[in-house]
C-alpha positions as CSV (number, residue, x, y, z in Angstrom):
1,X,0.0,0.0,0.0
2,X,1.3,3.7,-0.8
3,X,1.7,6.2,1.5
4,X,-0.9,7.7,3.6
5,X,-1.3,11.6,4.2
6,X,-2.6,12.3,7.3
7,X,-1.4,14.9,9.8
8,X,1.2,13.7,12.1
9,X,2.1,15.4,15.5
10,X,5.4,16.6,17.4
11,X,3.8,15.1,20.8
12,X,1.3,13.1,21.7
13,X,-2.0,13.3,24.6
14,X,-4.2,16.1,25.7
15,X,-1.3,18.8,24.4
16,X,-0.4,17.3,21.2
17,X,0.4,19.9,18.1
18,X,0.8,19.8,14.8
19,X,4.4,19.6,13.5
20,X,6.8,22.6,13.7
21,X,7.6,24.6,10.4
22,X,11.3,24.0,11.0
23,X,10.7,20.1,11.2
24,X,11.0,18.2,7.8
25,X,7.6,16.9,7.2
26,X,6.9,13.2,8.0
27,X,4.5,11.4,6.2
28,X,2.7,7.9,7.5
29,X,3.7,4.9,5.4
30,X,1.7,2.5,7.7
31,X,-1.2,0.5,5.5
32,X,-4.4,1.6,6.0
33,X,-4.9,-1.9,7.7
34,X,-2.5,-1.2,10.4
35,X,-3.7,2.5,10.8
36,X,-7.3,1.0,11.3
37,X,-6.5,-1.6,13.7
38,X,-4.5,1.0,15.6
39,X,-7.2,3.3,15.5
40,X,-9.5,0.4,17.1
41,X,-7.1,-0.7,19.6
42,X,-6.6,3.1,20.7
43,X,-10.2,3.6,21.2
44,X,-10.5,0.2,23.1
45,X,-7.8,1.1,25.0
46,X,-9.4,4.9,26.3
47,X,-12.5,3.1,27.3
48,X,-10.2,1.0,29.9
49,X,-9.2,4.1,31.0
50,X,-5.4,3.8,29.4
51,X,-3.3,6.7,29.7
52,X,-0.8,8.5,27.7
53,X,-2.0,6.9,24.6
54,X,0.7,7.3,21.4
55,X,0.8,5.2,18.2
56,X,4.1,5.6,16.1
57,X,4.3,4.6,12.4
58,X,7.3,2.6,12.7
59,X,7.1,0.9,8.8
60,X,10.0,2.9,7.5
61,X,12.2,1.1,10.2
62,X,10.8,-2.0,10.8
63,X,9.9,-4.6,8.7
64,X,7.6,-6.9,11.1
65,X,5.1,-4.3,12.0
66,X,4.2,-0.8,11.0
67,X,2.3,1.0,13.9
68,X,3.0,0.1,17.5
69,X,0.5,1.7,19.8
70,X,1.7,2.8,22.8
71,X,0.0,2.6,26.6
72,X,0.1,2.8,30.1
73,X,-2.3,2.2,33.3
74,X,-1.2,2.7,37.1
75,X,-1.4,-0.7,38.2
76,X,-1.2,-4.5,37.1
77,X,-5.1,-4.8,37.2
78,X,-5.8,-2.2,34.7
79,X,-2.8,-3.0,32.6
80,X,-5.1,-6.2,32.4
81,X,-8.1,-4.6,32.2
82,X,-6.8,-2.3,29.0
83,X,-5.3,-5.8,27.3
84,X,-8.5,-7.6,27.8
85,X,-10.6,-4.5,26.2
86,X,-8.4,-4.4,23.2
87,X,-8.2,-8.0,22.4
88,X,-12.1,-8.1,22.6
89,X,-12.5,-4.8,20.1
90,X,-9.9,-6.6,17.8
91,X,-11.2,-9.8,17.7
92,X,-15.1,-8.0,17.2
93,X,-13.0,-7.3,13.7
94,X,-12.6,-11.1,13.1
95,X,-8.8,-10.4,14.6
96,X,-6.4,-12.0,16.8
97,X,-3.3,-11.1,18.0
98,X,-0.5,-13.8,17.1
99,X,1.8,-13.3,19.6
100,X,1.0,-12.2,23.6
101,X,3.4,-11.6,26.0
102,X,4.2,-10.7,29.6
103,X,0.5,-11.1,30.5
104,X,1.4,-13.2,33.4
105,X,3.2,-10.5,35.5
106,X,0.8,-8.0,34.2
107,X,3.4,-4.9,34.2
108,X,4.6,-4.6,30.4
109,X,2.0,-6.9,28.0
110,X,2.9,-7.1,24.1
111,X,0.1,-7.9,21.7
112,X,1.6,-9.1,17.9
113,X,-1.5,-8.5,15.4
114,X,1.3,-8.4,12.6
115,X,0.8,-5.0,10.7
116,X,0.3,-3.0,14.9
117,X,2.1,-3.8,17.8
118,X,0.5,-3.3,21.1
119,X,2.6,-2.3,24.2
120,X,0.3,-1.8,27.2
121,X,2.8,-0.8,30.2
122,X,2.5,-0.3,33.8
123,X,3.3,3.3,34.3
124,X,7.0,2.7,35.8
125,X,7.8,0.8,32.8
126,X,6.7,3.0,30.5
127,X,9.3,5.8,32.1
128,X,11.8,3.5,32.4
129,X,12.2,1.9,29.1
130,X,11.0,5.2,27.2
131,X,9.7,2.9,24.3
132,X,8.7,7.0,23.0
133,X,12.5,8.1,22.9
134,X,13.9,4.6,21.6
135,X,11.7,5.1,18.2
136,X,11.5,8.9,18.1
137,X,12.6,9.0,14.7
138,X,8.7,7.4,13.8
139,X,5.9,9.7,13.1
140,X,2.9,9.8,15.6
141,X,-0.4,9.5,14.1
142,X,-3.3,11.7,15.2
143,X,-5.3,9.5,17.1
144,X,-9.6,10.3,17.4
145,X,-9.8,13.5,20.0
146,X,-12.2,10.9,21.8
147,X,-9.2,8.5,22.7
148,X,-7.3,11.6,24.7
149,X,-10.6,13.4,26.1
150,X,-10.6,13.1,29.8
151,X,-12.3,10.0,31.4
152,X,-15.4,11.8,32.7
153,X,-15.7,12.9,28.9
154,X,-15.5,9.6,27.3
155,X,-19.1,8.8,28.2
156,X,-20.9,12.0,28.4
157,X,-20.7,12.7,31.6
């Protein structure tokens, strides 16, 4: 699949802007299948109450996905909770992830759907690995406004 204009941002969350006019432009090369299935699994995610929600468009650096979506909750349970509410959003799309990992200990769990990576953190993992900073170099993708709208927000009220 070609490349896919849409606007990309400089951050990510509540704050997020649109690229700086002294930044080269960065276009998404993720298929529209992955940007989808990110889209979905962002909006799962929110509803679980995920915070700090980012998807990058890694495609131009890795070959074995092109979006990994980015999250964290504050404790194991949630971390569970968000996994669990993505999984079920995905696999209302007839998909499954092919590869899950660290779902055991709860803190960091990885969901493979091929084209999007999932990373669903505990908090202190997502500051200490900086997952953000390691592929910085990939665009962020605009995500729905309702996947960063405040949890009270989410459902009306």
């Amino acid at each position: 699949m070609g490349e896919h204009q849409i606007r990309v941002l400089t951050n990510a969350g509540p704050t997020a802007t649109p690229p700086s006019p002294h930044e080269p432009e960065r276009l998404v090369t993720a298929s529209a299948r992955a940007l989808e299935l990110a889209i979905a699994a962002a909006e799962a995610a929110s509803e679980k109450l995920a915070e700090d929600i980012v998807a990058l468009d890694v495609s131009d650096t890795l070959v074995i996905t092109d979006v990994f979506l980015l999250c964290s909750a504050s404790n194991d349970r949630q971390v569970k909770a968000i996994v669990d509410g993505i999984e079920a959003r995905l696999d209302e799309m007839d998909i499954d992830p092919v590869r899950r990992e660290g779902e055991r200990e709860g803190r960091w769990v990885l969901l493979d759907y091929l084209d999007l990576v999932v990373h669903v953190q505990h908090s202190d993992e997502r500051s200490y690995y900086g997952l953000e900073r390691l592929w910085k170099d990939g665009a962020r993708i605009e995500l729905p406004a309702s996947v960063h709208a405040p949890h009270g927000a989410r459902d009306g009220g």
